[in-house]
ROPATI-53285 format. One record per residue: x, y, z of N, C-alpha, C in turn; residue in one letter. Coordinates in steps of 0.2 Angstrom, whole numbers, plus 5000, padded with zeros to 4 digits. Example, Ala and Ser with C-alpha at 12.3 -4.5 7.8 and 13.67 -1.06 7.14 Angstrom:
2
506649725039506249785039506649845039A;506449895035506849955036506450005039S;
This chain:
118
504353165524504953125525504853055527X;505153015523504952915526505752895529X;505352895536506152865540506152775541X;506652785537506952705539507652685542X;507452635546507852605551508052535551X;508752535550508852465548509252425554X;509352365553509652325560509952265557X;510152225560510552165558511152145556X;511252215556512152225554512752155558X;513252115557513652095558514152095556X;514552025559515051975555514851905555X;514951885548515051825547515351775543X;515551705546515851675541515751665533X;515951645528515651645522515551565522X;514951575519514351515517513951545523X;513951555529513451595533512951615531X;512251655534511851675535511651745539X;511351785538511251855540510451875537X;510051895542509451955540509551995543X;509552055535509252115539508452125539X;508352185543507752215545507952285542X;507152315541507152395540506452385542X;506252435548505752475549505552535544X;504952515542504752595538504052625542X;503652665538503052675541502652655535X;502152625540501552555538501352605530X;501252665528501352675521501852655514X;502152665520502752665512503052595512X;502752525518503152455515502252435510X;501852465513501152455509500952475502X;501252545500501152555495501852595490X;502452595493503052615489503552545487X;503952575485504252515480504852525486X;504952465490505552445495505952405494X;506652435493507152395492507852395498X;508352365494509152365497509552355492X;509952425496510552415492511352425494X;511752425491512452385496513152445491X;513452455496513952505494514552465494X;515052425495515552405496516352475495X;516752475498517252515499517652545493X;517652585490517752625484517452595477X;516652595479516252555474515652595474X;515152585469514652635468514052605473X;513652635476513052605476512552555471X;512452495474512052445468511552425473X;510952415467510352375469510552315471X;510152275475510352215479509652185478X;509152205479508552175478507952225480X;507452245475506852285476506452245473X;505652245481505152235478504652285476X;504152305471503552355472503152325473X;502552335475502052325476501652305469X;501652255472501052215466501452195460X;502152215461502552205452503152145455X;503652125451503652075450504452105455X;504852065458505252055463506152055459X;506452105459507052105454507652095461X;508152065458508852045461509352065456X;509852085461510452065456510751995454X;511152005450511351945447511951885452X;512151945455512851915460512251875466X;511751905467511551875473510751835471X;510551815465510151785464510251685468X;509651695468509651605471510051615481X;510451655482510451655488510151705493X;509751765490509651835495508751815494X;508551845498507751845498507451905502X;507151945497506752015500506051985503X;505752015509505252005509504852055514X;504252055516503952125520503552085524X;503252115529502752115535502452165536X;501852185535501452245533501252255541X;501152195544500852215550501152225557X;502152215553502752235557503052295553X;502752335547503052375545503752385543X;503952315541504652305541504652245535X;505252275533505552235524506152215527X;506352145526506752115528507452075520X;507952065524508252035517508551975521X;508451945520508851855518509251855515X;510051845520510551815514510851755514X;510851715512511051625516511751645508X;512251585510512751565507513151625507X;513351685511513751745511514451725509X;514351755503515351765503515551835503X;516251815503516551905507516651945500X;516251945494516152005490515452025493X;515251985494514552025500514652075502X;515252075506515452135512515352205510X;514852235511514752305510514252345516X;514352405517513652435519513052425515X;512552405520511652375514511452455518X;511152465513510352515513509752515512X;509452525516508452525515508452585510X;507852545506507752615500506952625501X;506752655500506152675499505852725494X;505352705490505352765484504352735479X;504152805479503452805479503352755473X;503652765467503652705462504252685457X;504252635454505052645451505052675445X;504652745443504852795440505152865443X;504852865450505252905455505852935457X;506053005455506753015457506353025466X;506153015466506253025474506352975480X;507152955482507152905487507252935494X;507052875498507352895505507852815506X;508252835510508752795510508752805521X;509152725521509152715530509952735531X;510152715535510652745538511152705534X;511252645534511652585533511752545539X;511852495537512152445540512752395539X;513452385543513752365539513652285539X;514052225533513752165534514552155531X;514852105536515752105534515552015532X;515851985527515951905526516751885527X;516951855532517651855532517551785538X;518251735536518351715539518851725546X;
C-alpha cells in the first residue's frame, strides 16, 4: 500500500495562486509515475498533470501554461503549482501514484479541496 498525503487545500481569488503538496514514500515519488487529478462537483475525475519518471511531463489542456507539476526526492513530496486560478479550477485535487503508465494499479490521497471564487 503507497500512502499519500496531500495539503494546501484553500480559497482563493481568481487569477490567484495556490500550491499543493503530496507526501508519498521516497519509492514511489523516485520511481512511480506521480500525478494529480481534480473531481469538480457532478463531473468525472481528470488528469490534471502527471509526471513519470524519466518520461516526458503531460498536462491538461485547460491548465497548460498556468499549473506546474514538480517533485523533491529528498522531501518525498510532488508538489503542484497553480498561478492564474480561475473558478473552473474549483474541484477536489488528488495525488495519484501508480508503478507505471501502463498500470491498472493506483493509489490515490484523500483530496483536497481548492475553491476559485471571488
Amino acid at each position: 500500500q503507497v500512502q499519500l498525503v496531500e495539503s494546501g487545500e484553500g480559497l482563493v481569488q481568481p487569477g490567484g495562486s495556490l500550491r499543493l503538496s503530496c507526501v508519498a514514500p521516497r519509492s514511489a515519488v523516485s520511481f512511480y509515475v506521480m500525478g494529480w487529478y481534480r473531481q469538480a462537483p457532478g463531473e468525472q475525475r481528470e488528469l490534471v498533470a502527471r509526471m513519470p519518471t524519466g518520461g516526458s511531463t503531460t498536462y491538461a489542456d485547460s491548465v497548460k501554461g498556468r499549473f506546474t507539476i514538480s517533485k523533491d526526492n529528498d522531501k518525498n513530496t510532488v508538489y503542484l503549482q497553480m498561478n492564474s486560478l480561475k473558478p473552473e479550477d474549483t474541484a477536489v485535487y488528488y495525488c495519484n501514484a501508480r508503478p507505471s503508465l501502463f498500470s491498472s494499479i493506483n493509489y490515490w490521497g484523500q483530496g483536497t479541496q481548492v475553491t476559485v471564487s471571488s
